[in-house]
N, C-alpha and C positions, 0 to 999 in steps of 0.2 A: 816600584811601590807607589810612585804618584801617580804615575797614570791607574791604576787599578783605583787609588784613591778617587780622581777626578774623575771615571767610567761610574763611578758608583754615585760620587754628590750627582752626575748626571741623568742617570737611573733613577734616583728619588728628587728630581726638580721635573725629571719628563712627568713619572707617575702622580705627583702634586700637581700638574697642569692638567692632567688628564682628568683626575677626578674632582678638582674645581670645574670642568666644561662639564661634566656630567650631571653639575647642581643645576646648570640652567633651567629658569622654568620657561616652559614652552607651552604652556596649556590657555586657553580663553581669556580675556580680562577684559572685564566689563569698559562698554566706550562713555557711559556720564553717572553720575553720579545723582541717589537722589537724595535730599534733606530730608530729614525726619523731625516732627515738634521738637523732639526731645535732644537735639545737637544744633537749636536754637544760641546762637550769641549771646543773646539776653533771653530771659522770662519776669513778664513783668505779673504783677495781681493788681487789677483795680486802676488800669490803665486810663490816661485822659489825654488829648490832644487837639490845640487850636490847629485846622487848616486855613491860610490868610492866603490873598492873593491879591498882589501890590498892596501890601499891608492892612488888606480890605477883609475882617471876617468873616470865614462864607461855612464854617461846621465846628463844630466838637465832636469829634470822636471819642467815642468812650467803649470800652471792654471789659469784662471779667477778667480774661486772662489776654497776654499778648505774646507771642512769639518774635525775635527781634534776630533776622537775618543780615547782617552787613553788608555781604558779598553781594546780593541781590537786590540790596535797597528794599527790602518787601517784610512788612509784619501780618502774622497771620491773627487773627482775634477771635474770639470764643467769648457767646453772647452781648451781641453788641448794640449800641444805640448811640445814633449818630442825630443831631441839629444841627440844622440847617437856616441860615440866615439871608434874610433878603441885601442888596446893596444900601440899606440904609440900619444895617445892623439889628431888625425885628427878625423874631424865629418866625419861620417858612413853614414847615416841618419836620416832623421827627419822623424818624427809622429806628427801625429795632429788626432784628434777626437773628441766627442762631449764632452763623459765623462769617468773617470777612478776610479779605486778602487787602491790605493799605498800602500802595507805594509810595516812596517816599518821596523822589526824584520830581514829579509831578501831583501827586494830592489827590489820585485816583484812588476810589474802593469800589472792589465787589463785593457784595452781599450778598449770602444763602442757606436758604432751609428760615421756611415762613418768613419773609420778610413783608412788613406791615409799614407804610408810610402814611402816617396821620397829619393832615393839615390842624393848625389853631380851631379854623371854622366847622373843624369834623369831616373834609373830607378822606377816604381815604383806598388809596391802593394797595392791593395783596398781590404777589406772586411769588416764586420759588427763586428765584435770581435778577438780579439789579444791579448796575452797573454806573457810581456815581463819578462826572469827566469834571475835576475840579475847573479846568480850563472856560468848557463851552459853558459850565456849572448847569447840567443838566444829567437827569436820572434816565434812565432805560432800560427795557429787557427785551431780549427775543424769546420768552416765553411766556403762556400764556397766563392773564396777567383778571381782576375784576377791579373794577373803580367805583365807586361808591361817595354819592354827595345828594343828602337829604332824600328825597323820592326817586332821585335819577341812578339809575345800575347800569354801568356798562361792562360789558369783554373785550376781547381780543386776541387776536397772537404775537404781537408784542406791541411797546408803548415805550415814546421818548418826550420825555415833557423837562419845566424848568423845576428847581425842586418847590417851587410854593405851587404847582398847576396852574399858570396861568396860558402857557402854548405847549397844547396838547397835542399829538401823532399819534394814532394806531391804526395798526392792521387790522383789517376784517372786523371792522367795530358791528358789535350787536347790544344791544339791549332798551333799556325804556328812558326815556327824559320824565320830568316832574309831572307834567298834567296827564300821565300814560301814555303820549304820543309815541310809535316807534320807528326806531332809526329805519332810513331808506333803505330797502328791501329786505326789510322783515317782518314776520309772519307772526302771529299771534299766538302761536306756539310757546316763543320765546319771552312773553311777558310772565313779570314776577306776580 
């Protein structure tokens, strides 16, 4: 009788093993992961932020809404406007755009959808994406970009400057200076 006993608890420990290996799952699983706004860490409304570097003012960042990721050091912003300060603490310029990518680690923003940077003196640049490197404290994009300061209109396909304008870079620059003069090789075409 024990052994018939012990045949049988053996019988239902093999058939328990057997159909635990049959739950394995064996099918696809995704390799990363993406975040979505809405499994954001934090969400802030009415966001504000001093960027300093060696305790030197160089923006405020400001947003309507902020997304606040840990993991990745990175806040997303929706409707944003950022100032910008010279090394003797005077605002440079303002930005305004629809939305931004802020990281935290270094003091970098992206900006995109209409982004508009206006000087105090009224200059100002439009393009679709902008890229501020708290570091070298300079703005830029590699897309196509128009500049605008009193009678003077320029283009490009992309542009790297400081944020007040004062050492400007672009590509393939066309357009008109102040007395109508236009830039070296171009065509009359192209005046406003």
């Amino acid at each position: 009788m024990t052994l018939v006993l012990r045949l049988g608890v053996t019988v239902v420990l093999a058939a328990g093993v057997a159909a635990l290996g049959a739950c394995e799952e064996t099918g696809a699983r995704p390799t990363t992961t993406i975040t979505a706004s809405d499994s954001a860490d934090q969400l802030l409304e009415g966001f504000s932020h001093y960027v300093t570097t060696d305790g030197v003012r160089r923006s405020q960042v400001n947003a309507d809404t902020a997304y606040f990721y840990e993991a990745s050091q990175v806040t997303e912003l929706r409707t944003i406007r950022v100032v910008f300060y010279d090394l003797r603490g005077a605002e440079s310029s303002t930005l305004t755009a629809i939305r931004g990518t802020y990281r935290w680690q270094d003091g970098s923003m992206d900006a995109k959808g209409n982004v508009v940077v206006v000087s105090p003196d009224g200059r100002t640049l439009r393009t679709q994406a902008l890229r501020y490197d708290n570091r070298a404290n300079t703005i830029s994009t590699d897309q196509p970009f128009t500049f605008d300061r009193a009678e003077e209109h320029l283009a490009g396909n992309s542009f790297r400057s400081d944020p007040d304008f004062k050492n400007v870079v672009t590509d393939k620059p066309r357009g008109v200076s102040g007395n109508g003069m236009l830039l070296p090789g171009q065509g009359s075409e192209n005046r406003r």
